[in-house]
Backbone as numpy.savetxt, mean C-alpha at the origin, in Angstrom:
# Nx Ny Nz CAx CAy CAz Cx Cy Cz
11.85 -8.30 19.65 10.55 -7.81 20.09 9.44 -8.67 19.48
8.49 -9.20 20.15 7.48 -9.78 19.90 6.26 -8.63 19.62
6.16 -9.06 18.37 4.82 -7.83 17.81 3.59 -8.63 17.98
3.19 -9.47 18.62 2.16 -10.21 19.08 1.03 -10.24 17.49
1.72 -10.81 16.49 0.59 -11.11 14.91 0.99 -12.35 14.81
1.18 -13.32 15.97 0.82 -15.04 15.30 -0.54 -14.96 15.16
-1.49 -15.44 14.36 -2.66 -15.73 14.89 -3.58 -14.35 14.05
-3.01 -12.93 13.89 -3.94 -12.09 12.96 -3.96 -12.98 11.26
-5.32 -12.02 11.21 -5.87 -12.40 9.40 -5.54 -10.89 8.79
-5.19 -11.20 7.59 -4.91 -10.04 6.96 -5.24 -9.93 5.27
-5.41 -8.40 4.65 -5.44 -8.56 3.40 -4.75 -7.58 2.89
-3.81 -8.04 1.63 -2.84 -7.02 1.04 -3.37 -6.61 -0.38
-4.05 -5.63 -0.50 -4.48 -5.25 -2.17 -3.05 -4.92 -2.39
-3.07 -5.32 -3.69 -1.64 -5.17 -4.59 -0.29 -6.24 -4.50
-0.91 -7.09 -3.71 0.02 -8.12 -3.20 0.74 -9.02 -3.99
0.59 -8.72 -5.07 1.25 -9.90 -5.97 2.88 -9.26 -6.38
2.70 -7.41 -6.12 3.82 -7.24 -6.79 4.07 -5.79 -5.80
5.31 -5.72 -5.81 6.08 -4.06 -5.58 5.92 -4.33 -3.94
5.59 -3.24 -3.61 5.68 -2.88 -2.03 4.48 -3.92 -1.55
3.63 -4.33 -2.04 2.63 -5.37 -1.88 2.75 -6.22 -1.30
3.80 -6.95 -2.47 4.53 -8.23 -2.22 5.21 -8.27 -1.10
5.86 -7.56 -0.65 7.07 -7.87 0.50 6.25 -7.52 1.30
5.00 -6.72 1.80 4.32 -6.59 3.36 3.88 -7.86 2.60
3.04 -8.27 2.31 2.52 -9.88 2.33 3.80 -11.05 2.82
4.78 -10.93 1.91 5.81 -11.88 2.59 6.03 -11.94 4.31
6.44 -10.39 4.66 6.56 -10.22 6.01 5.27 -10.72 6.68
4.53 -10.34 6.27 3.56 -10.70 6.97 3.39 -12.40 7.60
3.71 -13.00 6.57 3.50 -14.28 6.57 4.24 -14.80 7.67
6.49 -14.28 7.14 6.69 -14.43 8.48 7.06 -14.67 10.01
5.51 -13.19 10.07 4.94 -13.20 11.49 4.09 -14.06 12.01
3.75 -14.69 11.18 2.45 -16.12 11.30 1.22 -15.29 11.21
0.85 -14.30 10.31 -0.01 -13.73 10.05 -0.76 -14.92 9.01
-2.14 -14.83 8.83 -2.46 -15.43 7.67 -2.98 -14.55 6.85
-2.70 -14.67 5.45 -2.65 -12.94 4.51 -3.04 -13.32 3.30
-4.40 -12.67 2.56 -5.03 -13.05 1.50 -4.22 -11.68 0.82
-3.49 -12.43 -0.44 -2.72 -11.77 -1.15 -3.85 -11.40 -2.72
-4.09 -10.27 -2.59 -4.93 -9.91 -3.99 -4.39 -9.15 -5.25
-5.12 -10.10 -6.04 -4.55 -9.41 -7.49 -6.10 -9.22 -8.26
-5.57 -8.47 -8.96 -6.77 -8.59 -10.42 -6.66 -9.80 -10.66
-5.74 -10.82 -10.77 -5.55 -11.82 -11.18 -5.26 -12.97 -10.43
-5.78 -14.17 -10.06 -5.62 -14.69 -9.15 -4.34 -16.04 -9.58
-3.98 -16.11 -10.89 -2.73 -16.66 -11.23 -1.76 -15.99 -11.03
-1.59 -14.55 -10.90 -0.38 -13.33 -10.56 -0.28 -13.87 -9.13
-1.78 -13.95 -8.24 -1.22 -14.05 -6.67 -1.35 -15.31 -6.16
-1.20 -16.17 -7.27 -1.00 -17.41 -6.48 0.89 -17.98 -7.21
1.26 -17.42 -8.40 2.45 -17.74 -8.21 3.21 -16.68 -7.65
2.67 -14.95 -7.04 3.48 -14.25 -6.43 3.52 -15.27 -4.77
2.66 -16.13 -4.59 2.98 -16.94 -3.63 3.72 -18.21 -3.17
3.68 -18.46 -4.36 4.75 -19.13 -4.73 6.23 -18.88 -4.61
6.47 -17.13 -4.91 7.72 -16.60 -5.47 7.91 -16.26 -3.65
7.19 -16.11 -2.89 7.68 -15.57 -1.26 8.83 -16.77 -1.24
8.02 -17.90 -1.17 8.92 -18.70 -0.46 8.81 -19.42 1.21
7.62 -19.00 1.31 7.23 -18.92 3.14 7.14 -20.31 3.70
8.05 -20.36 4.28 7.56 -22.27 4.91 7.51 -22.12 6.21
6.02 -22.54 6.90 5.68 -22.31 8.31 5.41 -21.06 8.66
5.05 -20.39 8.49 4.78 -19.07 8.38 3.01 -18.94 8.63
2.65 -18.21 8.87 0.81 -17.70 8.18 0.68 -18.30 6.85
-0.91 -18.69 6.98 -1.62 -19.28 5.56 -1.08 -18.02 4.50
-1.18 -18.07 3.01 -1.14 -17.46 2.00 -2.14 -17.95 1.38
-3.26 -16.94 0.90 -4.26 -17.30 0.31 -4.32 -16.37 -0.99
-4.64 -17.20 -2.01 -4.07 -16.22 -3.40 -6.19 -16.03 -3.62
-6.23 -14.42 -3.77 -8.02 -14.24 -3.78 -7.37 -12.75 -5.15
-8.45 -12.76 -5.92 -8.77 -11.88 -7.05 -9.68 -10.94 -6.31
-9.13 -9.67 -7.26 -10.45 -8.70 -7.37 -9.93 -7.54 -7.48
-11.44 -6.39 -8.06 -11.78 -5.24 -9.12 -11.77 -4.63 -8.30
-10.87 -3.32 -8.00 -10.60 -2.70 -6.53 -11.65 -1.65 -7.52
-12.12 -1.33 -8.67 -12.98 -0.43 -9.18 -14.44 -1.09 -9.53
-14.35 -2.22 -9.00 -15.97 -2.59 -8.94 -16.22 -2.88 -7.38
-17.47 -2.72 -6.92 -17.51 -2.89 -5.49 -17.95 -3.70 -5.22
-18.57 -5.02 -6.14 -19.26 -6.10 -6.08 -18.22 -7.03 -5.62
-17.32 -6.79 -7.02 -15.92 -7.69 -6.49 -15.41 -7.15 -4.92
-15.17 -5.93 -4.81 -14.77 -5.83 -3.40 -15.33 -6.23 -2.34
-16.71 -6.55 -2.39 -17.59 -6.76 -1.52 -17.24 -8.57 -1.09
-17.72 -8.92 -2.65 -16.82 -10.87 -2.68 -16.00 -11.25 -1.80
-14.43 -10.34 -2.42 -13.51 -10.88 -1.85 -13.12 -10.90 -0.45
-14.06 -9.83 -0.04 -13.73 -9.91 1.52 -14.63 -10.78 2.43
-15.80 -11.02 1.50 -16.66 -11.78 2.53 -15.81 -13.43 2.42
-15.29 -13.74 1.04 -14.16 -14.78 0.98 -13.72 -14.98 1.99
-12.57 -14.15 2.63 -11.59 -13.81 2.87 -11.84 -14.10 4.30
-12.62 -13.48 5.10 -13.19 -13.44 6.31 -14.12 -15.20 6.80
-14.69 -15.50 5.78 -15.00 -16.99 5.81 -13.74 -17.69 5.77
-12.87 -17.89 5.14 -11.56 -18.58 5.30 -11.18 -18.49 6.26
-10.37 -17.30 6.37 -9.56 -16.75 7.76 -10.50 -17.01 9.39
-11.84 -16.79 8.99 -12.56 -16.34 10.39 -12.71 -14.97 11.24
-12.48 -14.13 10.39 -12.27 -12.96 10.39 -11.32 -11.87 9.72
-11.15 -10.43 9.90 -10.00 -10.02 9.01 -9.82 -8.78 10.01
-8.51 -8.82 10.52 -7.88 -7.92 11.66 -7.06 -6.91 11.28
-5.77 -6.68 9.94 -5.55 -5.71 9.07 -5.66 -5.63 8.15
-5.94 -4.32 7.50 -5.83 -4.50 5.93 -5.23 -3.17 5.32
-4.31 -3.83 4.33 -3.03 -3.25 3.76 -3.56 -2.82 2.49
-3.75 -0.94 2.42 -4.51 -0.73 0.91 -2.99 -0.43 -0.15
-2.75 -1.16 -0.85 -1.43 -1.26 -1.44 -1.82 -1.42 -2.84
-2.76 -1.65 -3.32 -3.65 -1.75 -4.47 -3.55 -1.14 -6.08
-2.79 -0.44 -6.27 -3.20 0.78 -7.80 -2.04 1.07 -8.26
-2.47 1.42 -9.25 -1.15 1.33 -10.29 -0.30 2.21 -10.24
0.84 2.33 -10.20 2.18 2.83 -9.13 1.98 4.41 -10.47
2.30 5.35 -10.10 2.46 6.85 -10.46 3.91 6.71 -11.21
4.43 7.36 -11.96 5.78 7.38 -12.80 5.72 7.02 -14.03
4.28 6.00 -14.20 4.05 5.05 -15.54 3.97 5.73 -16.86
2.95 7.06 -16.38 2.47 7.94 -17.17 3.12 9.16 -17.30
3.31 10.36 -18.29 3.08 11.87 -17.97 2.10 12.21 -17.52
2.01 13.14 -16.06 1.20 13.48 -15.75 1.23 15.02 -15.49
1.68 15.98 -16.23 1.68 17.10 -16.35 0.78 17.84 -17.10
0.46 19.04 -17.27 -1.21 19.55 -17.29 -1.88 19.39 -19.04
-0.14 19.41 -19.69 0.12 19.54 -21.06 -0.68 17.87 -21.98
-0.40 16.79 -20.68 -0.89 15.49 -21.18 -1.23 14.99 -20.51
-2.13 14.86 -19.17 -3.43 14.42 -18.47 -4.44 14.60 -19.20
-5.26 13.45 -18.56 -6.56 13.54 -19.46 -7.27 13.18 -18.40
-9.07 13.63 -18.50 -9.82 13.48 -17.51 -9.69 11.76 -17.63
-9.72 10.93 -18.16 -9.75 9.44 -18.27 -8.66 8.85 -17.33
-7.75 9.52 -17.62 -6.95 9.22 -16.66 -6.84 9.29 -15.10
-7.23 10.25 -15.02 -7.91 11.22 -13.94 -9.10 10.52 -12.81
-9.51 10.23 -13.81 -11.03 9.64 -12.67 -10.54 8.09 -12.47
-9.85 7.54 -13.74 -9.77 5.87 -13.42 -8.60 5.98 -12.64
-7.99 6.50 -12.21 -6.38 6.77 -11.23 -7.30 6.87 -9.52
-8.46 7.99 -9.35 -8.70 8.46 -8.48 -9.68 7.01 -7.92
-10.51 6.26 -8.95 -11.56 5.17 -8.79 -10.27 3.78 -8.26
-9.51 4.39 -8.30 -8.38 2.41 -8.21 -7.74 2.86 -7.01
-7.75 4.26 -6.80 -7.23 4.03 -5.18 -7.50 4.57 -4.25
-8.15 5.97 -4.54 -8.69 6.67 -3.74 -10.11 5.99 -2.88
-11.03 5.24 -4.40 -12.36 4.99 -4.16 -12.09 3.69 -3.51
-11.18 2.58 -4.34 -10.63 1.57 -3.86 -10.64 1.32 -2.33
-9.80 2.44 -1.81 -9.30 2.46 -0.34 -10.72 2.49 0.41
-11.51 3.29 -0.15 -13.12 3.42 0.52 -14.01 2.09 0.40
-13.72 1.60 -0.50 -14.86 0.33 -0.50 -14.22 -1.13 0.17
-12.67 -0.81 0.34 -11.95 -1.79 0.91 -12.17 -1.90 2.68
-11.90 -0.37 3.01 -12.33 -0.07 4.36 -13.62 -0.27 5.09
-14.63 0.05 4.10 -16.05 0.03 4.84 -16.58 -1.97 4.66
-15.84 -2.75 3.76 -16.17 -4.29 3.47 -15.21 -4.24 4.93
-14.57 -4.46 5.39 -13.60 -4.54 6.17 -14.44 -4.47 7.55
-14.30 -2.99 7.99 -14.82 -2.59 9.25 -15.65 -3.26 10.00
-16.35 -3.80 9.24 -17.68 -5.11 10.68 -16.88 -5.91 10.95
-16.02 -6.46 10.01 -15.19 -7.39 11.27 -14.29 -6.89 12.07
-13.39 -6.08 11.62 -12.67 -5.88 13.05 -13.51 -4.85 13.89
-14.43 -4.41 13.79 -15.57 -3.90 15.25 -15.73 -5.21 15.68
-15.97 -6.20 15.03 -16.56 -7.27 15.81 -15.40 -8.08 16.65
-13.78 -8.07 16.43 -12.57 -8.45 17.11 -12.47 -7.20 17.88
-13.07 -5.81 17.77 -12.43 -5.39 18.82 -10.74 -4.82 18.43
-10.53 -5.00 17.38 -9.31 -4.82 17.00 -9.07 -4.54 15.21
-8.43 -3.59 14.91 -8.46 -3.52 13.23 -6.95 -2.49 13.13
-6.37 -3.01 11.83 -5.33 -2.48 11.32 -5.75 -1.50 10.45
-5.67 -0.26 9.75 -6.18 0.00 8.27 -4.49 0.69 7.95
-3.99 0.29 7.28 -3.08 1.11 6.67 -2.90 1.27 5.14
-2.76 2.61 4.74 -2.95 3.46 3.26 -1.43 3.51 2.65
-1.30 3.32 1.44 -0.41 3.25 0.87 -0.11 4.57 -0.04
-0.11 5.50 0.73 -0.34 7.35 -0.61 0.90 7.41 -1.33
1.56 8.38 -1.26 2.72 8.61 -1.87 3.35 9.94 -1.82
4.54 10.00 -1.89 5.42 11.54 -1.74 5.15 12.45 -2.42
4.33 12.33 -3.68 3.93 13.21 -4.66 2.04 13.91 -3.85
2.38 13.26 -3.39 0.97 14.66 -2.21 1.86 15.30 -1.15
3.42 15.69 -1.62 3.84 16.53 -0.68 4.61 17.65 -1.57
4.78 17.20 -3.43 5.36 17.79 -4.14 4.54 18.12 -4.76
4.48 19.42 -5.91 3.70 19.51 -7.22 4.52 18.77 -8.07
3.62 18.63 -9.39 4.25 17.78 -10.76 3.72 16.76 -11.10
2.81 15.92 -10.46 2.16 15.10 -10.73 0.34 14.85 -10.78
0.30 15.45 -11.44 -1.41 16.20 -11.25 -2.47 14.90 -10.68
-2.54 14.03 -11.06 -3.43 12.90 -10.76 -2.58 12.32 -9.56
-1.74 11.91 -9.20 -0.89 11.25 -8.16 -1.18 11.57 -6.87
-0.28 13.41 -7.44 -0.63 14.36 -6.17 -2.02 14.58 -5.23
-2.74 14.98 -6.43 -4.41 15.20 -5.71 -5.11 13.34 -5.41
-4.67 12.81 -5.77 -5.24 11.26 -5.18 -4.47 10.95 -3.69
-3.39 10.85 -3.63 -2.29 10.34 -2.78 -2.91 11.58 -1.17
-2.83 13.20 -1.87 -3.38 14.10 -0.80 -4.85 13.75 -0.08
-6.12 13.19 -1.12 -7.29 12.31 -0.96 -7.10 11.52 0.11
-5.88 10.26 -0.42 -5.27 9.49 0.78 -5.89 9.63 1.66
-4.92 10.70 2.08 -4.36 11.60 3.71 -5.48 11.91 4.14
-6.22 13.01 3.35 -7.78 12.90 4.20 -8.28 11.67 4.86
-8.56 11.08 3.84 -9.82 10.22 4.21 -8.65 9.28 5.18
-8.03 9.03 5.37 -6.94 8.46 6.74 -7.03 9.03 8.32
-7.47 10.31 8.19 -7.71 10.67 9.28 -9.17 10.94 9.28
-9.82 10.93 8.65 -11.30 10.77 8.80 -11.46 9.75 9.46
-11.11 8.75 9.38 -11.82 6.91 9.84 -10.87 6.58 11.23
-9.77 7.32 11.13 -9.16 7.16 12.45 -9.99 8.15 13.39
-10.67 8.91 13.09 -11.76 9.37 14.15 -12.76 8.97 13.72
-13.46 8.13 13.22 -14.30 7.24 13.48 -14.73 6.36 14.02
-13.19 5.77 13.89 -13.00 4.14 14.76 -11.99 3.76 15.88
-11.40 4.91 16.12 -10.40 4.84 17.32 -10.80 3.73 18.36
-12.45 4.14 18.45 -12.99 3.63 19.90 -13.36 2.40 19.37
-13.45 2.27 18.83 -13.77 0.56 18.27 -12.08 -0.58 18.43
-11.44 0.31 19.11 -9.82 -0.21 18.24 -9.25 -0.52 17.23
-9.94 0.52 16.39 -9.14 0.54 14.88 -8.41 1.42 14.56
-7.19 1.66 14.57 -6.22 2.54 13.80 -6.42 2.81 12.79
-6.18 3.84 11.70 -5.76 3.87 10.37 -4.25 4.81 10.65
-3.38 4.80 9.47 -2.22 5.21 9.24 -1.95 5.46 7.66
-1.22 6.14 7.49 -0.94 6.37 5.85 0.76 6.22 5.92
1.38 5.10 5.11 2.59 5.69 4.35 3.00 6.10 3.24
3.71 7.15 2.88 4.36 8.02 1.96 5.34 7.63 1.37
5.43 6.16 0.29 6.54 5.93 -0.34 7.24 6.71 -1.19
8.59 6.86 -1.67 9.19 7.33 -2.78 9.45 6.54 -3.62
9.90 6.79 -4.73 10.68 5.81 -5.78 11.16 4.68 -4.82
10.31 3.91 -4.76 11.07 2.35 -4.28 11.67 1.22 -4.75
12.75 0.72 -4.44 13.21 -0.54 -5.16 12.09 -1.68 -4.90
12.07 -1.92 -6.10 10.92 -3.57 -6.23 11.79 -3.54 -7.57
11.12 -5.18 -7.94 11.74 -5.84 -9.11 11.26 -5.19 -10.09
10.06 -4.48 -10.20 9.60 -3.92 -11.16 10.41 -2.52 -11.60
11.22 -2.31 -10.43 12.04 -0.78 -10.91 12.53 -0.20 -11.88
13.74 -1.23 -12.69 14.27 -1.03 -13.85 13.43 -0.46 -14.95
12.50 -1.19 -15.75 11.80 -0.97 -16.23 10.57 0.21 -16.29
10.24 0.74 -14.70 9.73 2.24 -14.39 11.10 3.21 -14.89
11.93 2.71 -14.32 13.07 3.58 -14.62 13.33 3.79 -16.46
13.12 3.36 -16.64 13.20 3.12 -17.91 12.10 4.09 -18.80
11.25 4.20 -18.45 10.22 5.04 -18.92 10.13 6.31 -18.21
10.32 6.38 -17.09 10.92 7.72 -16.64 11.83 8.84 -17.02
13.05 7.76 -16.97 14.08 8.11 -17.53 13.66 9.25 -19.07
13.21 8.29 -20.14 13.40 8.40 -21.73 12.27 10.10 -21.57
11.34 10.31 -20.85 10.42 11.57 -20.97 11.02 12.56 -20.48
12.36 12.31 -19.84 13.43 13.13 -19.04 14.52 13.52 -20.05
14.77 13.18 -21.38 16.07 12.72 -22.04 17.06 11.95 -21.00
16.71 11.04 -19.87 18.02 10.72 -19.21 18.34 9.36 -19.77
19.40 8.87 -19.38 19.24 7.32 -19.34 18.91 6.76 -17.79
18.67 5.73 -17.90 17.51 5.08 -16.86 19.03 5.23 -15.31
19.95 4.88 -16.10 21.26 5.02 -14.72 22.04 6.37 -14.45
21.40 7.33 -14.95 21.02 8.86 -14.64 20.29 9.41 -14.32
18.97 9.08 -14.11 17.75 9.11 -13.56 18.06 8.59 -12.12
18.40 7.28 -12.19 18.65 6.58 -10.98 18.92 7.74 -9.78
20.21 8.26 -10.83 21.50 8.75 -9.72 20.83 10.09 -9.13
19.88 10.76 -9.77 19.46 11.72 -9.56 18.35 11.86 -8.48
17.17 11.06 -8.49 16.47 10.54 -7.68 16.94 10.10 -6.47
18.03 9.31 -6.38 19.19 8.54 -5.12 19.25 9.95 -4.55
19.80 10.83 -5.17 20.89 11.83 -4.60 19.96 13.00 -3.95
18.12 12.93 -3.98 17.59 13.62 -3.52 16.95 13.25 -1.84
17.87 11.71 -1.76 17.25 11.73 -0.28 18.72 11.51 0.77
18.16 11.83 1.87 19.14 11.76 2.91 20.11 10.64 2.93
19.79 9.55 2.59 20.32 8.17 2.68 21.52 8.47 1.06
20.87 8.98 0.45 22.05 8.62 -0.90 21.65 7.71 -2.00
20.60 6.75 -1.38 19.94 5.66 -2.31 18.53 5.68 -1.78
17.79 4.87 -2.81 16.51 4.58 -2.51 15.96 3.36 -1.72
15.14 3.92 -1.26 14.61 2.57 0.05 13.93 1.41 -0.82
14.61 0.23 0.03 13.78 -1.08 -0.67 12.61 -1.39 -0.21
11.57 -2.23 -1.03 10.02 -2.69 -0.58 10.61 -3.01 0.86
11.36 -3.87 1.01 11.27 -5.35 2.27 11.42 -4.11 3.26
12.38 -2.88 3.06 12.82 -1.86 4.23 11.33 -1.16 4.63
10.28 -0.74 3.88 8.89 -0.49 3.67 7.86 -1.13 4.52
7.98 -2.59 3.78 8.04 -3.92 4.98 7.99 -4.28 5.98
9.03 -3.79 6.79 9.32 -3.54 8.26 8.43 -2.92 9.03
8.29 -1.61 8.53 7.80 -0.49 9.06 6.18 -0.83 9.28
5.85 -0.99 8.22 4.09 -2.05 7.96 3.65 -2.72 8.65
5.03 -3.48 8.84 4.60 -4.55 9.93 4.47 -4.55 11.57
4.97 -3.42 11.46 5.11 -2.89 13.04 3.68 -2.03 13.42
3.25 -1.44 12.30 2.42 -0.71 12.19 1.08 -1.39 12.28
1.28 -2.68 11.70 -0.28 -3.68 12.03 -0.35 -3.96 13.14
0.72 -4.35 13.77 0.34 -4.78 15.18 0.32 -4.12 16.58
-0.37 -4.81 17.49 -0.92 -4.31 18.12 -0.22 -3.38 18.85
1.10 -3.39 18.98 1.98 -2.39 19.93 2.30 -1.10 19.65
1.39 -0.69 17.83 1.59 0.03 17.08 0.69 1.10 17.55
-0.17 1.24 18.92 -1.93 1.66 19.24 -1.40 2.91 19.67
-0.62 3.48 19.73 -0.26 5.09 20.23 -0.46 6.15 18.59
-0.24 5.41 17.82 -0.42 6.40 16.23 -1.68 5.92 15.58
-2.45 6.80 15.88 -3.26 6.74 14.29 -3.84 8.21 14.06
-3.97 8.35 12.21 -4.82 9.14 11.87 -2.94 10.17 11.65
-2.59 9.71 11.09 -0.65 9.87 11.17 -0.38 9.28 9.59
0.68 10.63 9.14 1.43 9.73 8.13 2.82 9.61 8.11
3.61 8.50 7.72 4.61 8.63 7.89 5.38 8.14 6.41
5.95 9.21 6.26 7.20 9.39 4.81 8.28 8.46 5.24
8.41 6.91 4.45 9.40 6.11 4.38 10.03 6.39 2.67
11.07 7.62 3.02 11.41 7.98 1.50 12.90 7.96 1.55
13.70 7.64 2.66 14.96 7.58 2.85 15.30 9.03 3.40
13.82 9.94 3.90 14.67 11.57 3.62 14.79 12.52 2.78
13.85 12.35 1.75 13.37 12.95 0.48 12.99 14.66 1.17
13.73 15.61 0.58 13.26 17.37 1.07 13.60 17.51 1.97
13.16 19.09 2.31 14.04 19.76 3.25 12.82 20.43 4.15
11.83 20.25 3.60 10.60 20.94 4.20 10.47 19.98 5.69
10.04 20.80 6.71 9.99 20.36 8.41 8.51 20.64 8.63
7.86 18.93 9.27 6.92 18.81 9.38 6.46 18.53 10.59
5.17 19.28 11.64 5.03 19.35 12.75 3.52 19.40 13.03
């Protein structure tokens, strides 16, 4: 199937690493050209390095403060001068949930507001830098990166950010439908990225488990038996930017392997 993205511009907040990384790879390729962002622009110029992409879409390694809006404002006007415009954009951006305890006993408002400012607010100042150009193509991707923990309790900051998400996802998909802009939200679970072990690892130890008991336990709560990889994540993203994707928006969809039993309609 031809998903017709030779030729789109794109931007991946969080792109240097985890589920980031691999929609940026895919992206590439599709002959997308894809400004891969980090806080750090040595993280996303050797996470560009680490794709591997030959012939593919440009890779453009661009920095920036998804909690300052100056920087957000920068990098996209960057981004859009390079490219010549910017047709999706992938909010994949903030620092992955599991890192911390986040139960009522050891949250802290600090935590709290700088969790809600890196992705919730993030996703808002990414979207509205964004939007004049694809009104002006006539065409725009927005897809949200929330998470399964706005469908569970237990994670106090995660949950109420990730649920934030979901709102404001279908807010802008009735905003901009008529402009031809989609938005979409996906609902990752515990995903394999290279960074896993090591989440696992800190997970694990606040659990008394060991990290390959944790594993097994987590595995054994979704339909599949194991946990879904970034690149499998990937796929789905990528189908979702392009244009054949125009029947869903203002939609979320749980790529968790099957995580619960709860039926959603």
């Amino acid at each position: 199937m031809d998903l017709q993205l030779s030729g789109k511009r794109a931007i991946v907040t969080g792109g240097s690493a985890g589920i980031g990384f691999k929609i940026a790879r895919q992206f590439a390729l599709e002959g997308i050209d894809v400004a891969v962002c980090s806080r750090s622009i040595d993280r996303a110029a050797k996470a560009i390095e680490a794709m591997g992409v030959e012939g593919g879409g440009r890779l453009l390694p661009v920095q920036v403060e998804l909690r300052d809006a100056d920087s957000v404002t920068a990098m996209v006007a960057q981004v859009a001068e390079e490219f010549g415009g910017i047709d999706i954009l992938i909010n994949s951006g903030a620092e992955v949930s599991g890192n911390a305890p986040e139960d009522f006993e050891h949250i802290t408002d600090e935590f709290v507001l700088r969790s809600f400012e890196d992705k919730f607010v993030g996703i808002l100042r990414m979207s509205r830098a964004v939007v004049p150009h694809m009104k002006a193509n006539g065409f725009g991707r927005i897809i949200n990166l929330a998470g399964h923990t706005s469908r569970e309790a237990g994670s106090i900051s995660a949950g109420a950010r990730n649920s934030a998400v979901v709102n404001l996802t279908k807010v802008l998909s009735m905003e901009l439908g008529r402009d031809g802009i989609t938005v979409n939200a996906v609902h990752p679970f515990t995903t394999v990225t290279d960074e896993l072990p090591d989440r696992l690892e800190r997970m694990a130890a606040r659990r008394g488990r060991t990290a390959e008991e944790h594993l097994a336990k987590i595995s054994d709560r979704t339909s599949l038996g194991r946990l879904v990889t970034a690149e499998e994540i990937a796929y789905f993203v990528t189908f979702l930017a392009s244009p054949l994707s125009v029947a869903l928006t203002g939609e979320v969809v749980a790529l968790t392997g099957g995580v619960g039993d709860a039926v959603y309609f």
